[in-house]
C-alpha positions in Angstrom: 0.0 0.0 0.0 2.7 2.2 0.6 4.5 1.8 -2.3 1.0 2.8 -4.5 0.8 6.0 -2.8 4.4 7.0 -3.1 3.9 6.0 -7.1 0.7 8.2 -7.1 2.5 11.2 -5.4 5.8 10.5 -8.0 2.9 10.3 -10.9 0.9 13.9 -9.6 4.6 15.1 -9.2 5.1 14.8 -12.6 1.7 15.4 -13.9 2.2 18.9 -12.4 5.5 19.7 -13.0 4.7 18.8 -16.7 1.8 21.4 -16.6 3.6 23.8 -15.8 6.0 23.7 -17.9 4.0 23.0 -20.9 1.9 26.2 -20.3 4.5 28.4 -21.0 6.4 25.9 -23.8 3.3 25.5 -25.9 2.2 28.0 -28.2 -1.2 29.8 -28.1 -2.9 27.2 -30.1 -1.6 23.8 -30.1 -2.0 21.4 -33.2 -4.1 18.1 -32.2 -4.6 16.6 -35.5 -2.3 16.3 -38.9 -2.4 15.5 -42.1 -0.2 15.4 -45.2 -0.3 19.4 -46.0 0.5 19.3 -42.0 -1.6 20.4 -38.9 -5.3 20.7 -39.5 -7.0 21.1 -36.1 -6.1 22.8 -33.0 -7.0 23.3 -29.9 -6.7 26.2 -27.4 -3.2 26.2 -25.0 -5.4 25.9 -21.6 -7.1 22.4 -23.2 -3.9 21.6 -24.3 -2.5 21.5 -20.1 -5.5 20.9 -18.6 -7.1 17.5 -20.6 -3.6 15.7 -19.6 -3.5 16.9 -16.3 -7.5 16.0 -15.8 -6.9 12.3 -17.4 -3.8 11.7 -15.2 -6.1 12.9 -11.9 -9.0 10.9 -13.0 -6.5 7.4 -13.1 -4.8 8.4 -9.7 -7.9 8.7 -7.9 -9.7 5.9 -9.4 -6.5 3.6 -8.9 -7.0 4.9 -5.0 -10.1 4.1 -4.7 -10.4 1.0 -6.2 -7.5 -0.2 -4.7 -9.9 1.0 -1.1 -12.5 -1.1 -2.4 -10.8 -4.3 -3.0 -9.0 -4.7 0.0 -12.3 -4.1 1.9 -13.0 -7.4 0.0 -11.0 -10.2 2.1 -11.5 -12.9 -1.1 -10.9 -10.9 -3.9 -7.6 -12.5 -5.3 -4.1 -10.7 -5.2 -4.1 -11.3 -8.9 -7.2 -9.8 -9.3 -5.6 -6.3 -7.4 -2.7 -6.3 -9.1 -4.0 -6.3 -12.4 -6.1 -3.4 -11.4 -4.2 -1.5 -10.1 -1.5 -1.9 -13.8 -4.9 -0.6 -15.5 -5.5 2.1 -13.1 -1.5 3.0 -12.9 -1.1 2.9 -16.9 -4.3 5.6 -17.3 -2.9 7.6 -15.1 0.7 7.9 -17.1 -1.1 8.0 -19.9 -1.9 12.1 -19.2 2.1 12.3 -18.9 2.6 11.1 -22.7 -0.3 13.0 -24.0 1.5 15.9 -22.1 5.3 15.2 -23.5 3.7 14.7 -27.2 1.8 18.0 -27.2 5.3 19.6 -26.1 7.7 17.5 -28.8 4.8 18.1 -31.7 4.6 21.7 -31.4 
């Protein structure tokens, strides 16, 4: 249990760190979609740090919290919790990549 929180705080850490940086890397609109003449969609810079940031929170707290809820059940298998809580701790570093793209592609 210890060890999930410490990986949750390292993974907000991050999240937030990455945030802030990005606001004042990224341009005023960032380029979400491209195609062969090159970028064709964009999206304001705000959207651009706070959609990673929101889908990073949204993994952390659900990895909590359902990490809560299976240890409150006694015969749920080990296996069973540690496959959740790779699901839960993937989504959550997930916001960090989408974060580091937006940066690298614009």
């Amino acid at each position: 249990m210890k060890k999930i929180k410490i990986s949750q705080i390292l993974i907000f850490s991050a999240m937030l760190l990455l945030s802030i940086i990005s606001y004042f890397v990224l341009p005023n609109s960032v380029a979400v979609q491209w195609n062969y003449t090159g970028a064709s969609n964009y999206i304001p810079k705000i959207h651009a740090v706070l959609i990673p940031a929101v889908i990073s929170l949204f993994g952390i707290y659900s990895w909590k919290y359902s990490f809560i809820r299976y240890n409150a059940n006694i015969e749920t298998s080990k296996k069973i919790q540690i496959i959740n809580s790779v699901i839960w701790a993937t989504v959550s570093c997930v916001g960090i990549i989408i974060s580091i793209l937006f940066m690298i592609m614009n």
